[in-house]
C-alpha angles and dihedrals in degrees: 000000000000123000122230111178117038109116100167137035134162124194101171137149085021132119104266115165132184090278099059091040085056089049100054095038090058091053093046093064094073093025097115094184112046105107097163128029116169107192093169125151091029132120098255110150136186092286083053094053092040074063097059096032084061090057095031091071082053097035109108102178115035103110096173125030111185112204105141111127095042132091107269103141129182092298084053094049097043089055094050088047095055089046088048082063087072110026113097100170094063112109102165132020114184111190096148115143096037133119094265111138129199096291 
């Protein structure tokens, strides 16, 4: 079933790994009503953000995605930056206390 009226969800300080991350990015490519998703304080890694990175380039409606606190290093950032190329609906894109270094 398809859901057609959730806006908002936060998911964050759990115990989100990669699988998970895979799961709801896949999701989040057809999902046409999340606006805003904060997945802070998990165990996403860089497999994780290559994920969202993926929807993120057939998302049309995310306009804040919330990663900051989680394991996205410089192979992470440097997918989201290549999505961001195309993306035209993300607004904001949190991935502070991460292990980016200066790329």
């Amino acid at each position: 079933k398809t859901n057609s009226t959730l806006e908002s969800l936060n998911l964050g300080e759990n115990k989100i790994s990669d699988i998970g991350a895979e799961r709801f990015a896949e999701a989040l490519k057809t999902n046409s009503t999340l606006s805003w998703v904060d997945l802070s304080g998990n165990k996403i890694s860089d497999i994780g953000a290559e994920r969202f990175a993926e929807a993120l380039e057939t998302n049309s409606t995310l306009e804040s995605l919330n990663l900051g606190e989680n394991k996205i290093s410089d192979i992470g950032a440097e997918r989201f930056a290549e999505a961001l190329k195309t993306n035209s609906t993300l607004e904001s894109l949190n991935l502070g206390e991460n292990k980016i270094s200066d790329i």
